[in-house]
LOLOLUM-354948 format. One record per residue (C-alpha): x, y, z; residue in one letter; residue number from 1. Coordinates in pm, 1 decimal. Layout:
REM LOLOLUM-354948
X, Y, Z, A, NUM $
...
REM end
This chain:
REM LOLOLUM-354948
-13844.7, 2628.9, 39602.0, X, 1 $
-13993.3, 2648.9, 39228.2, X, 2 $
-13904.5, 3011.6, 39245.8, X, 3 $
-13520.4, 2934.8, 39204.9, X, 4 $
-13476.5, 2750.0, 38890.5, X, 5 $
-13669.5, 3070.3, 38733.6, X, 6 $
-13465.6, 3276.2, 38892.6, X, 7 $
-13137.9, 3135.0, 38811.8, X, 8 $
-13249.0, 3140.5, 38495.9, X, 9 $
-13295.1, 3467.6, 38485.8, X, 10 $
-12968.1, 3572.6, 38614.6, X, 11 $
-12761.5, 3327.0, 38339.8, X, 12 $
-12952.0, 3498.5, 38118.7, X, 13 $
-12841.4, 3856.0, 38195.8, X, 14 $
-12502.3, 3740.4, 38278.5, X, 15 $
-12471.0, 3570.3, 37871.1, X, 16 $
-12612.6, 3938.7, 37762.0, X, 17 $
-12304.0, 4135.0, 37974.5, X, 18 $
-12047.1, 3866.6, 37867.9, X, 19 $
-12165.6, 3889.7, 37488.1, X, 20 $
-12121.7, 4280.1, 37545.9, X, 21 $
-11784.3, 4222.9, 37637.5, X, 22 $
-11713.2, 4042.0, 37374.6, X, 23 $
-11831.6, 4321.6, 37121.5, X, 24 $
-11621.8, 4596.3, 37302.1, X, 25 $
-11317.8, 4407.2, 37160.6, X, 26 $
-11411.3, 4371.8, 36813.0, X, 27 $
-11246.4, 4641.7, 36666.0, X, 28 $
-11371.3, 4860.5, 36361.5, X, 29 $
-11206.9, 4800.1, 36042.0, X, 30 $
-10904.2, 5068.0, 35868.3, X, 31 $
-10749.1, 5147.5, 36243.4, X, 32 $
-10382.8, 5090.2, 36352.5, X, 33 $
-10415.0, 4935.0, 36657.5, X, 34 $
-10094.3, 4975.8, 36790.6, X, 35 $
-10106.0, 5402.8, 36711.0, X, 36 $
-10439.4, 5396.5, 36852.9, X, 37 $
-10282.8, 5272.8, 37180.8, X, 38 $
-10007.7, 5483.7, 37189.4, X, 39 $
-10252.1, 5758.3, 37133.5, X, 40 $
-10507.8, 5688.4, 37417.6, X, 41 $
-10175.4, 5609.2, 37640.4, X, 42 $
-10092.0, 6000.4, 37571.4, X, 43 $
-10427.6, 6107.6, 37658.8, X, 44 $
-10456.6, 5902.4, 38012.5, X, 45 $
-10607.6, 6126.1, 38262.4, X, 46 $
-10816.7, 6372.6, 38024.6, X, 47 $
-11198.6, 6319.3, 37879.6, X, 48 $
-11118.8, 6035.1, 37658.6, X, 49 $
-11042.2, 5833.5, 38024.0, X, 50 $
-11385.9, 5934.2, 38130.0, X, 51 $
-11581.7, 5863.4, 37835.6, X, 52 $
-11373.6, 5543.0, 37796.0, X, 53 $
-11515.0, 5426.3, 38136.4, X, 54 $
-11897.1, 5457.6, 38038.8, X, 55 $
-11815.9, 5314.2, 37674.3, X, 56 $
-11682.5, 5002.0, 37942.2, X, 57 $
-11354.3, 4969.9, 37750.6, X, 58 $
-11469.8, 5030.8, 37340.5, X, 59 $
-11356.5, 5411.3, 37280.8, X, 60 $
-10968.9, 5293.5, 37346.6, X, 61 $
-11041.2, 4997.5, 37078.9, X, 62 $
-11253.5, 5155.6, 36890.8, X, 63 $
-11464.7, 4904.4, 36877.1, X, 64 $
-11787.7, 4843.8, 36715.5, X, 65 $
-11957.3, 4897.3, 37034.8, X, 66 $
-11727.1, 5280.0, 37072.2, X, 67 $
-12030.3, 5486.6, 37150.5, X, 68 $
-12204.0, 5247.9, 37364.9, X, 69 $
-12545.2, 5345.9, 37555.2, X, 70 $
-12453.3, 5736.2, 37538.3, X, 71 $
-12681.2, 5752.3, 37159.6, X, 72 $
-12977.5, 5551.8, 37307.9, X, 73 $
-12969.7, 5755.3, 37640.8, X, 74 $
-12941.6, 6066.8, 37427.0, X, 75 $
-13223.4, 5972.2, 37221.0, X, 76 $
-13469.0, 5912.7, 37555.1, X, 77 $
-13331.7, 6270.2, 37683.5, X, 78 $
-13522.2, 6387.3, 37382.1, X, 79 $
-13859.1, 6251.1, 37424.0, X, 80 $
-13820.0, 6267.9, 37743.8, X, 81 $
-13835.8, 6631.7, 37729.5, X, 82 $
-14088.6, 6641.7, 37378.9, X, 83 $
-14313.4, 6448.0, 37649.9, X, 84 $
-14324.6, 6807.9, 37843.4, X, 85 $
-14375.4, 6992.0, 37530.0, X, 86 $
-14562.8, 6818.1, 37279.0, X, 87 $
-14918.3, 6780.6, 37378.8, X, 88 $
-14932.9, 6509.1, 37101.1, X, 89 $
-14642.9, 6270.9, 37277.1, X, 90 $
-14745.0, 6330.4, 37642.2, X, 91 $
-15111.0, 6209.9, 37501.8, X, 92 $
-14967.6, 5914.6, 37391.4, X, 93 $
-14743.7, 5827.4, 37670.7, X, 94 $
-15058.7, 5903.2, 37906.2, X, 95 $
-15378.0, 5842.8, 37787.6, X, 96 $
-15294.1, 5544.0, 37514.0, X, 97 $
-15154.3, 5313.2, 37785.1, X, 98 $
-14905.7, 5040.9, 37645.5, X, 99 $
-14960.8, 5107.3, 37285.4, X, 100 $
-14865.4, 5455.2, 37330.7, X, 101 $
-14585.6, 5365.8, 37507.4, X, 102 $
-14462.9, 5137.3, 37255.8, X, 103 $
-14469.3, 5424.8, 36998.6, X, 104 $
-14268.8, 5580.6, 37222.6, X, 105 $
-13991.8, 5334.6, 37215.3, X, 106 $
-14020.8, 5340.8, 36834.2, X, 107 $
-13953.1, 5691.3, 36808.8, X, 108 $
-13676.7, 5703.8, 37072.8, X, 109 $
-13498.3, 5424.5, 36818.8, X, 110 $
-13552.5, 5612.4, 36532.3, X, 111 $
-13383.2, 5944.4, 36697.7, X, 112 $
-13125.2, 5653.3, 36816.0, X, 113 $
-13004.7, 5569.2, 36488.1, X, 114 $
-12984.6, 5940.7, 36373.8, X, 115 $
-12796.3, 6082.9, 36654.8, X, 116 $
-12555.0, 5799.8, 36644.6, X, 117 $
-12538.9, 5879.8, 36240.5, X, 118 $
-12427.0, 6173.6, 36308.4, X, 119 $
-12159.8, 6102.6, 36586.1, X, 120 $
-12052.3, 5788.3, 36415.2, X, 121 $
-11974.1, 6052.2, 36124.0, X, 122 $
-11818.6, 6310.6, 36335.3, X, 123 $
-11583.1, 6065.5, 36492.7, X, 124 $
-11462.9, 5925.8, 36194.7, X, 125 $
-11370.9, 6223.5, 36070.7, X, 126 $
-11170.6, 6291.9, 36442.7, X, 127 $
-10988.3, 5932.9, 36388.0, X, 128 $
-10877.6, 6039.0, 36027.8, X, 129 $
-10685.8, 6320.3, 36222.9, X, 130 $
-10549.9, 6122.0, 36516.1, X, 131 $
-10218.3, 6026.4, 36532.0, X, 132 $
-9974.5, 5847.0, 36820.5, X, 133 $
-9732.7, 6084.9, 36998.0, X, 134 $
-9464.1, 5952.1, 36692.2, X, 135 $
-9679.7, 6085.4, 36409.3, X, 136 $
-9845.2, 5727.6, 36291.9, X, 137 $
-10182.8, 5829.5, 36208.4, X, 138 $
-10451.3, 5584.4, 36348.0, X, 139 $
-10660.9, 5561.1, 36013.2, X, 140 $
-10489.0, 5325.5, 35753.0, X, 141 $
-10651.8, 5496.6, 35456.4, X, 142 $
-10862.8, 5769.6, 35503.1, X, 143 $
-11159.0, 5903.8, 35312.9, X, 144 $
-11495.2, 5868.1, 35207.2, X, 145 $
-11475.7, 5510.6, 35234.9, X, 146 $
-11364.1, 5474.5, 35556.9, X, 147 $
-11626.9, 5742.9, 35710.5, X, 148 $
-11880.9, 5535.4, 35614.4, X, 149 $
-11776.7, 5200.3, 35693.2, X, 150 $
-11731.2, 5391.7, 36046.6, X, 151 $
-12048.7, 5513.8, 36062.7, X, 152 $
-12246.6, 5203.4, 35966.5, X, 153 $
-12052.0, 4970.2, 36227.0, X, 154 $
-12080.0, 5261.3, 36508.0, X, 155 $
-12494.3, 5272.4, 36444.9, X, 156 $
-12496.9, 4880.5, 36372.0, X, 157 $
-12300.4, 4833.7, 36744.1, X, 158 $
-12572.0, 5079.6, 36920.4, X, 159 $
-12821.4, 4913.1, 36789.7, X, 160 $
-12702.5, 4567.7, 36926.5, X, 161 $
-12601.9, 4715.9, 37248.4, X, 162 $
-12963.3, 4883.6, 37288.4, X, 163 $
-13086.0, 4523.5, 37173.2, X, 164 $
-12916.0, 4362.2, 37455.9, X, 165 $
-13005.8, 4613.0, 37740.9, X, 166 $
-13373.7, 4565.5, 37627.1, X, 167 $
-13320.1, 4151.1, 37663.8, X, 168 $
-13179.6, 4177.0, 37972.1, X, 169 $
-13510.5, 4409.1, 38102.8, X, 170 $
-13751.7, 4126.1, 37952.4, X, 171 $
-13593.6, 3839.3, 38039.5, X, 172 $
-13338.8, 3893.7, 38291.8, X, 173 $
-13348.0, 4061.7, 38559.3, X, 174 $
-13266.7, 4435.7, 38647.6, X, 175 $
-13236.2, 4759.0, 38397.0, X, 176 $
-13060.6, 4643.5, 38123.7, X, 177 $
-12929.2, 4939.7, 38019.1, X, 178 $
-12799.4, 5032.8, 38385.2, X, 179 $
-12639.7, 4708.4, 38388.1, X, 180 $
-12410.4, 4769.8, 38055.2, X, 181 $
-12323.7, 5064.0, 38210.7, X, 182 $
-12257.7, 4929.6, 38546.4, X, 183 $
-12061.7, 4628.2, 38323.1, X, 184 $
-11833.8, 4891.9, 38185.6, X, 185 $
-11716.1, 5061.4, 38483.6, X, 186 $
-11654.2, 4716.2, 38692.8, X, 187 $
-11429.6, 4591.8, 38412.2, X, 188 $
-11242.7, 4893.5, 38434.7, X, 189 $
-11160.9, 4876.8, 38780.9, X, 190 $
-10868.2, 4607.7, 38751.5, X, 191 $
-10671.0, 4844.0, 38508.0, X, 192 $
-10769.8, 5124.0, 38750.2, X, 193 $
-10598.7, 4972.0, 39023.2, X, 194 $
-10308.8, 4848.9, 38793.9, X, 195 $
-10267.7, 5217.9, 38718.8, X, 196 $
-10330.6, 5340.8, 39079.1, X, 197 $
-9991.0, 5115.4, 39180.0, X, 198 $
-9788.6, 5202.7, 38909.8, X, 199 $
-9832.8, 5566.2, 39022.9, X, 200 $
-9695.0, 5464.6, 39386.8, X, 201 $
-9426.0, 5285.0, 39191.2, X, 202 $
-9292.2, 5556.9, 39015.9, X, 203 $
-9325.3, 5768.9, 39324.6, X, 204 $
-9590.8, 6008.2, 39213.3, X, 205 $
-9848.4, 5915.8, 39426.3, X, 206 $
-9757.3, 5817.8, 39788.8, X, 207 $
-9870.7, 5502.6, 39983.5, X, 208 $
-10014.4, 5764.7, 40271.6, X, 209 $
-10205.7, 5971.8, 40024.3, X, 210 $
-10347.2, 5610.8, 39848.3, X, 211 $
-10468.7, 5515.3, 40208.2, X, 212 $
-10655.2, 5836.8, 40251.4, X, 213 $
-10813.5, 5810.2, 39917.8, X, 214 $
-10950.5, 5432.7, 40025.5, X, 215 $
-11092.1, 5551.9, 40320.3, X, 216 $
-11266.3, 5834.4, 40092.4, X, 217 $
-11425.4, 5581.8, 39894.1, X, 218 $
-11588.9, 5403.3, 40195.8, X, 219 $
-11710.1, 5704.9, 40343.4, X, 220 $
-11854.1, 5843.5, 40011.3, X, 221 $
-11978.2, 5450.1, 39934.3, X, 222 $
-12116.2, 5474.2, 40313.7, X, 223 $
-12268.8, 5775.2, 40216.8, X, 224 $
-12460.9, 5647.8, 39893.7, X, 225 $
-12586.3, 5366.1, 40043.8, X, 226 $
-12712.6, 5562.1, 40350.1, X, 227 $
-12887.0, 5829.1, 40136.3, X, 228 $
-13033.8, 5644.2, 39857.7, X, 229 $
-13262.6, 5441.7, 40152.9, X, 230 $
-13305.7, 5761.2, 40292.2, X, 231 $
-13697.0, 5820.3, 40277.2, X, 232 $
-13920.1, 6088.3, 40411.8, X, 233 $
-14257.0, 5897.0, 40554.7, X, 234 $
-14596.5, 6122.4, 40552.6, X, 235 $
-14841.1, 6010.8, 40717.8, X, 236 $
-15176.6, 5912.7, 40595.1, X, 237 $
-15529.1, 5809.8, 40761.1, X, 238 $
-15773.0, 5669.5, 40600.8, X, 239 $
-16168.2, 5730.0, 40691.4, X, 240 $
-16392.1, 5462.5, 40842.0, X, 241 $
-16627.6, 5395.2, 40601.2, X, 242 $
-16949.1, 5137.0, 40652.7, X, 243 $
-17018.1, 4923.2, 40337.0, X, 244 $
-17323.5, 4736.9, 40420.6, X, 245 $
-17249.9, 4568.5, 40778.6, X, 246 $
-16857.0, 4600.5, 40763.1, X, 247 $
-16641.7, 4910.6, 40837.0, X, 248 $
-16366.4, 4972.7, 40604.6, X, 249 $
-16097.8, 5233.1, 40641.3, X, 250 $
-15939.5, 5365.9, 40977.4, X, 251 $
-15636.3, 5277.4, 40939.7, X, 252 $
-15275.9, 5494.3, 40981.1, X, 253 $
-15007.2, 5425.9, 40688.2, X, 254 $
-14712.6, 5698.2, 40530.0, X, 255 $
-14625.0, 5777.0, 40177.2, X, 256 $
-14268.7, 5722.5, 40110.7, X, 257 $
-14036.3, 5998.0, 39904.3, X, 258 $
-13727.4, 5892.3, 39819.0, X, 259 $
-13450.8, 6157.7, 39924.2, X, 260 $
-13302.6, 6090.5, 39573.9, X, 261 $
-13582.1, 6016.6, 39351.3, X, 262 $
-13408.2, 6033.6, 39027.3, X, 263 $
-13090.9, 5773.7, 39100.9, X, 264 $
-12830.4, 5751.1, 38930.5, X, 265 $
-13017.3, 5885.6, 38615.9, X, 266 $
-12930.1, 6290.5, 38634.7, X, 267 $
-12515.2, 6219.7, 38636.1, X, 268 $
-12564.9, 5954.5, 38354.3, X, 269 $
-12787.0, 6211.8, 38156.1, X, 270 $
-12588.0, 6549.6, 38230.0, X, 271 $
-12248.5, 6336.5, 38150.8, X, 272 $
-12383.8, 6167.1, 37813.3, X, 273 $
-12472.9, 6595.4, 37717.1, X, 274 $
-12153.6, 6732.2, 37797.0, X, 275 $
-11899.4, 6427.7, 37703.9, X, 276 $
-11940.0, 6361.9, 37289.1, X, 277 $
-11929.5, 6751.1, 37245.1, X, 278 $
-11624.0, 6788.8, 37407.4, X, 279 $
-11477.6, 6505.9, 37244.3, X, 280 $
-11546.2, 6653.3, 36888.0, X, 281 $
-11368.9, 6946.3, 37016.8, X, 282 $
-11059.9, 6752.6, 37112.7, X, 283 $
-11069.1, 6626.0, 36759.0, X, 284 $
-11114.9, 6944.4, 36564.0, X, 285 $
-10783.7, 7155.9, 36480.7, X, 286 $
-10979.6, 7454.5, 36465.2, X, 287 $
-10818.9, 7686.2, 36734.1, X, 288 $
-11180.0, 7820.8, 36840.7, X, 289 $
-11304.8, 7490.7, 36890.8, X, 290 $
-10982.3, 7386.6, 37102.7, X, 291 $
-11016.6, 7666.8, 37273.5, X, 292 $
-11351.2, 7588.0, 37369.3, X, 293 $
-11273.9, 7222.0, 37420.2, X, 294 $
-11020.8, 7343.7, 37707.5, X, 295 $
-11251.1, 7561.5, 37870.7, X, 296 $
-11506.0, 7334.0, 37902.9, X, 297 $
-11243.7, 6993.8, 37997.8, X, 298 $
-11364.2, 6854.3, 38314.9, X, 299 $
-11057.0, 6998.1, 38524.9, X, 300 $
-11255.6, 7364.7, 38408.8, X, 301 $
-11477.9, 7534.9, 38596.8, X, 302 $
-11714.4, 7612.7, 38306.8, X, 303 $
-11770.7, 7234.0, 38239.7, X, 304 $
-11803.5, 7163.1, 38611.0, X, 305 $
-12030.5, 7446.7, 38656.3, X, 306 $
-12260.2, 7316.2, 38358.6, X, 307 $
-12269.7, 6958.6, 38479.5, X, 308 $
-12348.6, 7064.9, 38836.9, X, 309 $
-12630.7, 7254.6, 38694.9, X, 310 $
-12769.1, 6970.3, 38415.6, X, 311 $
-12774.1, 6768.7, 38746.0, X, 312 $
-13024.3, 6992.1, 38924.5, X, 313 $
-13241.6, 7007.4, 38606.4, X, 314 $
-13250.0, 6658.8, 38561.8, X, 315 $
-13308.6, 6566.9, 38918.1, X, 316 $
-13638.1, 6774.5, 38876.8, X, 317 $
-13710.6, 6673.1, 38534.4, X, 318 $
-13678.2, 6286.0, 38609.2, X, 319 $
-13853.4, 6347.1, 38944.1, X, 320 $
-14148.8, 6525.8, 38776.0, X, 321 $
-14185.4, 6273.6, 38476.6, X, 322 $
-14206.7, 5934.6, 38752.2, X, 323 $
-14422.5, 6134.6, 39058.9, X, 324 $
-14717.3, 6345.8, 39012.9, X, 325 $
-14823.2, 6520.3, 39325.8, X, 326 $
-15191.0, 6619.8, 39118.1, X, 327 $
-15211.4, 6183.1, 39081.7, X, 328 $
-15106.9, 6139.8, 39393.0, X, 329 $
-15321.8, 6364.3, 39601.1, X, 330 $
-15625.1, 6237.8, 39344.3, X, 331 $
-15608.4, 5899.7, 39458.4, X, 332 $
-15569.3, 5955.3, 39820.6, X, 333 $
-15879.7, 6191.2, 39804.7, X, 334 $
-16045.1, 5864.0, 39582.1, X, 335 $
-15969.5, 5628.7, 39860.8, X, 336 $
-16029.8, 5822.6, 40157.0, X, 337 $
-15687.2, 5909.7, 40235.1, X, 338 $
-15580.7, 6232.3, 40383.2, X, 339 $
-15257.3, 6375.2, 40530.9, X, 340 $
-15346.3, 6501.4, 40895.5, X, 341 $
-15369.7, 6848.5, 40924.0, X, 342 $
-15433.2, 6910.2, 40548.6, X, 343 $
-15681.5, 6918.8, 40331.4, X, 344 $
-15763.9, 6670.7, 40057.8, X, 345 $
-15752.7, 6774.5, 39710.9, X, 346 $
-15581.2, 7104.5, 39613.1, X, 347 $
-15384.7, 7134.1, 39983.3, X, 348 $
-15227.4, 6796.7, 39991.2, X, 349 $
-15123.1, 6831.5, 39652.2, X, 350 $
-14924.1, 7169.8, 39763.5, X, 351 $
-14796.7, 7013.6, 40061.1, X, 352 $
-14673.7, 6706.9, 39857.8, X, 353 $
-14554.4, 6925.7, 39618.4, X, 354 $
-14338.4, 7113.9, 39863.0, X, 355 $
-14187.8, 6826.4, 40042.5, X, 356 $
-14121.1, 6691.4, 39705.4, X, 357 $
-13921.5, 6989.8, 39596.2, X, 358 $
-13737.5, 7037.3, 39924.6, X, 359 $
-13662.2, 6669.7, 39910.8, X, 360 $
-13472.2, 6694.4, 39550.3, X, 361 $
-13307.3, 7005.6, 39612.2, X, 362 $
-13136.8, 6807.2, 39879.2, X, 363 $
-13069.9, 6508.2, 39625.6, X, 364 $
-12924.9, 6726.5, 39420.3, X, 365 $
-12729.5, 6896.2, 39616.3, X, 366 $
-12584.3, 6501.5, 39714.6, X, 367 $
-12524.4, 6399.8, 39377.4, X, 368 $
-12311.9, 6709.6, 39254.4, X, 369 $
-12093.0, 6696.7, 39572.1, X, 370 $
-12033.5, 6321.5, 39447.3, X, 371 $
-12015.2, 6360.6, 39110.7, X, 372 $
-11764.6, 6636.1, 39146.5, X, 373 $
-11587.0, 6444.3, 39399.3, X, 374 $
-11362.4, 6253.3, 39080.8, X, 375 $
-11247.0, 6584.4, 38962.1, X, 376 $
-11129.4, 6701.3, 39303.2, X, 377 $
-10924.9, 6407.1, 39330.3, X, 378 $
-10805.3, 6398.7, 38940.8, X, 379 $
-10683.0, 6769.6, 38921.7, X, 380 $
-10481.8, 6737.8, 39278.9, X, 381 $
-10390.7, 6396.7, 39359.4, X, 382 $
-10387.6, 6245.9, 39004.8, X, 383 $
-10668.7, 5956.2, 39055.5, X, 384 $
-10774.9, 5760.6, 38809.7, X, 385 $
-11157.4, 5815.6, 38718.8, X, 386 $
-11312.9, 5484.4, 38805.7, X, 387 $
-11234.5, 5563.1, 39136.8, X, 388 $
-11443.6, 5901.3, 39141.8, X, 389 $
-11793.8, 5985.0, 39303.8, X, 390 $
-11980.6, 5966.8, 38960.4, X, 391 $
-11875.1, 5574.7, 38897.6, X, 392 $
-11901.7, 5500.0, 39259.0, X, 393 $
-12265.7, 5683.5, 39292.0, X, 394 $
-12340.9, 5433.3, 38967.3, X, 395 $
-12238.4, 5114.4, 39084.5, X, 396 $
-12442.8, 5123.5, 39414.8, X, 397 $
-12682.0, 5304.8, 39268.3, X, 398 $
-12737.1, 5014.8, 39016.3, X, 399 $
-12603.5, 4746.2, 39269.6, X, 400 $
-12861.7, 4835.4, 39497.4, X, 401 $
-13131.8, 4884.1, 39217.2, X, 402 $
-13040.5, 4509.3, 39119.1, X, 403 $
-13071.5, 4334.7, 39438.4, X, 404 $
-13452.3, 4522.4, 39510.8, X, 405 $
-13544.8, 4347.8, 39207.8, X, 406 $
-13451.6, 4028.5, 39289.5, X, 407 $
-13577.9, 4037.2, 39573.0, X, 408 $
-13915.5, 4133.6, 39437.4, X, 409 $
-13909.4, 3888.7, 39220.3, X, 410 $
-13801.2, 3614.7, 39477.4, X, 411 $
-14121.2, 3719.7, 39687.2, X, 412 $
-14345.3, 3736.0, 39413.3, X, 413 $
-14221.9, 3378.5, 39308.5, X, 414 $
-14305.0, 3295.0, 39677.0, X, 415 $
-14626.6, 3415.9, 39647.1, X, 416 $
-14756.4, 3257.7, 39306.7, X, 417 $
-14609.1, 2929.6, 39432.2, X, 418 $
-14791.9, 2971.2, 39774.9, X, 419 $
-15139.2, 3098.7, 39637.5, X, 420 $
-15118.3, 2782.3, 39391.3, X, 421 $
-15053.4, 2540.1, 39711.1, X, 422 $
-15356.2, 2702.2, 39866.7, X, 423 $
-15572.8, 2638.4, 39551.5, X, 424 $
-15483.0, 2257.9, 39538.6, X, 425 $
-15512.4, 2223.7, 39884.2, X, 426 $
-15861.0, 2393.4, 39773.4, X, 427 $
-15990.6, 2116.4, 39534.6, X, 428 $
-15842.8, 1810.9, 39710.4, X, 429 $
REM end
């Protein structure tokens, strides 16, 4: 029972982190009308600033020093992730220089951190200086120079905390810390969601039939998630008797599990964190090109639909590719005498992998789009709010699920350390 102190430990710990997160989202930044800037988000309820409000958890209606959130830090690993594929100089360090590299790594993706969020901290002050409420109160108090910067600095002081905290939570908590904020936002939001969901049957514009159906949706499609993210395709692998002095190693029968969806929740998260700050610019701009861009690719278009279905097949590879190597995998099989029946070692197997691989996230894929386009079915016809949608559902059992494998692993690996230091007591006495 040693395990559990540690454990609950652990767990305060990342709860403190979420509730000090909260707590940030509300601090607002300074020069802002409050009162305009809720009239103005009011006016825009059920258009990109709802979405992007959900994974900001709350802090792009208050404009809060937390505003941008996660989205600049994800950005920022989107980047190296993909320099890791091109630069022979990064992929070096991320695979031959172990945990230094990797640390280097990190540095770089919080350098490119602070400068993206520069840059959008900059580019939304200069949309806020142009916002006004649906009465013609502009948001910004006194606009200018001043103000831009003030904006800026609190927007890239806030990601830096927030990308602080997810990082504490991953050390000394428990789960992905950064999956957690994210999972913190949407949860929070599903109170007002509801709130909003009955105030639509209220006023008559949704009825009580057509909220029924859409609860039954959201079992099936949580059904659905849960059913397909265990989902695991088992090859079989033998091993080769081997004699090592007077004992026989080897014989035995095991199966190398592939995920059906690999990547998680990570390919919506990354495709939405691309397409969603752009867009919002637009909104901002009174340019008529840029508006007129903006509209074509809102998430009720077909252009912006048709882009985020296909950033969520390229990530799904891309992801898949970065955590499995088929060339490693077959490698080490071959290495310890492993072989898939039927196929050769070495070259073969890491074809066949390949291929099941490949087949396997073309089907994950193909999963994710149908439920991350499942919110804007239900938004353009039936008027749903957007915490209720495939894309937040597919993220908090995604990151539900994700959370209760690791403490579980942790619980048995507390298990074990307390049971192997039993044994070596028992041992000396």
């Amino acid at each position: 029972m040693a395990d559990q102190p540690a454990l609950a430990k652990r767990l305060g710990w990342t709860f403190f982190i979420l509730c000090c997160y909260r707590i940030g989202v509300h601090v607002p930044v300074p020069g802002v009308d409050a009162s305009a800037l809720a009239s103005f988000f009011e006016s825009m309820a059920g258009t990109l600033f709802s979405l992007f409000d959900m994974f900001s958890g709350g802090g792009l209606s208050n404009v809060s020093v937390f505003a941008l959130g996660v989205m600049p830090y994800i950005s920022a690993s989107i980047i190296m992730q993909l320099l890791q594929v091109v630069s022979p100089e990064i992929k070096r360090m991320s695979k031959e220089e172990g945990q230094s590299g990797r640390r280097k790594i990190t540095q770089y993706t919080r350098y490119l951190m602070v400068l993206i969020t520069c840059i959008q901290g900059l580019g939304f002050a200069v949309g806020l200086e142009n916002m006004t409420s649906p009465v013609g109160t502009p948001v910004v108090l006194a606009p200018g120079w001043h103000f831009r910067m003030v904006t800026m600095t609190t927007f890239v002081a806030g990601s830096v905390l927030v990308m602080w905290l997810g990082e504490q939570i991953t050390e000394r908590g428990i789960g992905n810390g950064i999956s957690l904020i994210i999972f913190c936002g949407i949860v929070v939001g599903i109170p007002r969601a509801i709130i909003q969901s009955a105030a639509l049957i209220t006023a008559g514009d949704m009825s009580i039939f057509m909220a029924v159906i859409i609860l039954v949706m959201m079992g099936a499609v949580t059904v659905c998630i849960v059913f397909v993210e265990r989902a695991q395709r088992r090859i079989p692998i033998s091993y080769a008797k081997r004699q090592i002095g007077r004992k026989m190693f080897g014989g035995q029968n095991s199966h190398l599990p592939l995920r059906m969806n690999t990547a998680g929740v990570i390919p919506p998260i990354f495709a939405s964190s691309l397409l969603l700050f752009p867009a919002t610019i637009g909104q901002f701009s009174d340019n008529a090109y840029i508006k007129m861009a903006a509209e074509i690719f809102s998430p009720q278009g077909i252009a912006y639909n048709l882009l985020y279905v296909a950033l969520i097949f390229f990530f799904c590879y891309f992801y898949t590719a970065i955590i499995f190597d088929p060339k490693d995998m077959a490698e080490n099989l071959k290495k310890a005498g492993g072989f898939i029946p039927g196929i050769r070692p070495g070259d073969k197997t890491q074809q066949y992998i390949d291929i099941v691989l490949s087949r396997l996230t073309l089907s994950g894929a193909v999963y994710i789009s149908i439920v991350a386009l499942l919110p804007m079915f239900l938004i353009s016809n039936f008027n749903v709010p957007f915490y209720f949608g495939g894309t937040s559902l597919l993220i908090l059992v995604g990151v539900a699920m994700d959370f209760m494998n690791q403490v579980e692993s942790y619980m048995i690996s507390s298990q074990y350390q307390g049971l192997m230091h039993k044994v070596r007591k028992t041992g000396k006495s």
